[in-house]
C-alpha positions as CSV (number, residue, x, y, z in Angstrom):
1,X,76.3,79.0,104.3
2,X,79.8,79.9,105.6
3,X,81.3,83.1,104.0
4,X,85.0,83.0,102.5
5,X,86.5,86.2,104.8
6,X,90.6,86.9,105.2
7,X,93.5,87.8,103.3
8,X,96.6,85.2,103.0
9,X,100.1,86.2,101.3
10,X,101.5,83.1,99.9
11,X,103.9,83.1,96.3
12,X,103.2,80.8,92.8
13,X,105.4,77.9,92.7
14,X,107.5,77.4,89.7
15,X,104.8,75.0,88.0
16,X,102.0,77.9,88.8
17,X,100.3,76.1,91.6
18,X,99.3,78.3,94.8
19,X,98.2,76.6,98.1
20,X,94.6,77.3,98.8
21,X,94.6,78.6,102.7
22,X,93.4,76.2,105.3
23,X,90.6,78.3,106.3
24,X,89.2,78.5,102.8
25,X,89.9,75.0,102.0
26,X,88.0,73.7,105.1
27,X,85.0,75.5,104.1
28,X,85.2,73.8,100.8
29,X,85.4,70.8,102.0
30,X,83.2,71.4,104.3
31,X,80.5,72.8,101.9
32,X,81.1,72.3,98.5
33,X,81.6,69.7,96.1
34,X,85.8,69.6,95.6
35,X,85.6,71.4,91.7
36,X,86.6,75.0,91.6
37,X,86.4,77.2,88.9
38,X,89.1,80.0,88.0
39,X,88.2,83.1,85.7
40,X,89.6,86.6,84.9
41,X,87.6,89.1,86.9
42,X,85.3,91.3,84.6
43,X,87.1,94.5,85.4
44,X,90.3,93.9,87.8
45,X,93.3,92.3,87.1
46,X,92.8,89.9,89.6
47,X,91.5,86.0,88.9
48,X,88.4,85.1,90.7
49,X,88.0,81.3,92.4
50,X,84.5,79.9,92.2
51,X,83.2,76.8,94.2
52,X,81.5,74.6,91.8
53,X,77.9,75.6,93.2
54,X,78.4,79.3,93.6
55,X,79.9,79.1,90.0
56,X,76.7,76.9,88.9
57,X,74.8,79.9,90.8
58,X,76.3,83.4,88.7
59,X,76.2,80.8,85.4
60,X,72.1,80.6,86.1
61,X,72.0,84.7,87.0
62,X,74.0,85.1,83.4
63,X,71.8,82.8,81.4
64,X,68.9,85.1,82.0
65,X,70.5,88.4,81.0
66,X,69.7,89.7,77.4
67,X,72.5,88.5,75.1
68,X,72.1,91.5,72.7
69,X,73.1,93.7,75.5
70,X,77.2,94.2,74.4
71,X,78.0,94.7,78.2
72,X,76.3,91.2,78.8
73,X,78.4,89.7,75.5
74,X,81.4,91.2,77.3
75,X,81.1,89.6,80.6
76,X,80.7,86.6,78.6
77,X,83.4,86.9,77.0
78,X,85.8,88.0,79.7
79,X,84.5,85.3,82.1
80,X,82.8,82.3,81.1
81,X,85.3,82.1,78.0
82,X,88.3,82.1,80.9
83,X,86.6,79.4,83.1
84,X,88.9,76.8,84.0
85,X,88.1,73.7,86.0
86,X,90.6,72.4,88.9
87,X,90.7,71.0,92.0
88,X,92.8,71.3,95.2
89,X,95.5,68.7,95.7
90,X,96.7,66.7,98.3
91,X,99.1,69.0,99.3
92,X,96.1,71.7,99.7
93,X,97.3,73.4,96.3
94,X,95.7,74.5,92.8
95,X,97.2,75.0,89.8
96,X,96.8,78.2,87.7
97,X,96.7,77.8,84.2
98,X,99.5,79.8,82.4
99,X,97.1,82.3,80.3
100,X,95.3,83.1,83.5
101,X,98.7,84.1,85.3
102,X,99.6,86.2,82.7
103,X,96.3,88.5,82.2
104,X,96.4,88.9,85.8
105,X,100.0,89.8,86.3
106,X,100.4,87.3,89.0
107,X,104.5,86.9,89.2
108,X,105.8,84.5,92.6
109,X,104.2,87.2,95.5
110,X,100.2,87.0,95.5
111,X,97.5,87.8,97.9
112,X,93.8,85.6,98.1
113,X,91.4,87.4,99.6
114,X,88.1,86.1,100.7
115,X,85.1,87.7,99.1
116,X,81.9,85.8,100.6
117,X,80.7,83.6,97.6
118,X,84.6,83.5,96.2
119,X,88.0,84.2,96.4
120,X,90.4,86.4,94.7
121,X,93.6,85.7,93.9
122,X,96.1,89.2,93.1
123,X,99.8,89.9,92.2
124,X,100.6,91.5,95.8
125,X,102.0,94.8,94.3
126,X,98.9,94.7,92.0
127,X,96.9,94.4,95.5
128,X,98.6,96.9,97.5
129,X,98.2,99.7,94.6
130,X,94.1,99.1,94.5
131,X,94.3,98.7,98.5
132,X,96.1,102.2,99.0
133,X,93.9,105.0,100.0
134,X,95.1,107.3,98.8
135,X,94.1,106.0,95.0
136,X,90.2,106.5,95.6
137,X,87.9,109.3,96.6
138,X,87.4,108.7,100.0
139,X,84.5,110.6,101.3
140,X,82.6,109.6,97.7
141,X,83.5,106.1,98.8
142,X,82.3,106.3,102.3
143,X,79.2,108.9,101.0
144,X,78.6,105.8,98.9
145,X,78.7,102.6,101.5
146,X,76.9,104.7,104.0
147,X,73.7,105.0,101.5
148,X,73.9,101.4,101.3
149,X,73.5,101.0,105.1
150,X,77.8,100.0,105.6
């Protein structure tokens, strides 16, 4: 299965569509049925775009967890209770529902970023800020990816 790789700077139009990037969109179409799924991210303020089947894939993964658990209640909460079902256009463009814009502080300048199974969609300065190096621990960070083989 293709992987969703890149990064594309594009702005929200004034109705709060966004064009999905041709690369992405081929691999949709290519691979998936057309129905997309947009949630809040658990923990960043960042939205995350599912393809119908990898969404159908974490839903089974999340059914199986222990629903006592709070952490599992609040990843419920957070992102199944923020899933919204669109598709992509003629013109190559999906529209972001209001609510979701505004938890992730997207304004008109966004980035989409290709994270294997998904995408992420960010308010650019929001991206830049997490993207600067200088806001993490860098030798924990590499300590970290190179115990994981990376």
């Amino acid at each position: 299965m293709p992987a969703f790789s890149g990064r594309y700077y594009y702005t929200v139009d004034t109705k709060g569509r966004i064009i999905v990037p041709a690369p992405f969109r081929e691999i949709i179409s290519s691979n998936y049925s057309p129905k997309l799924y947009i949630v809040n991210a658990a923990f960043d303020k960042c939205l995350h775009i599912y393809p119908m089947e990898e969404w159908q894939k974490l839903a089974d993964k999340v059914r199986q967890l222990p629903r006592m658990q709070e952490e599992v209640r609040y990843y419920m909460r957070k992102v199944f209770a923020s899933a919204q079902e669109v598709e992509v256009d003629k013109q190559g463009r999906i529209l972001i529902p209001a609510s979701q814009r505004e938890e992730a502080g997207l304004n008109s300048e966004i980035v989409i970023v290709g994270q294997l199974e998904k995408l992420e969609l960010w308010d650019r300065k929001e991206w830049d800020a997490v993207m600067d190096p200088a806001s993490m621990d860098r030798k924990a960070v590499e300590e970290k990816l190179a115990a994981y083989g990376l």
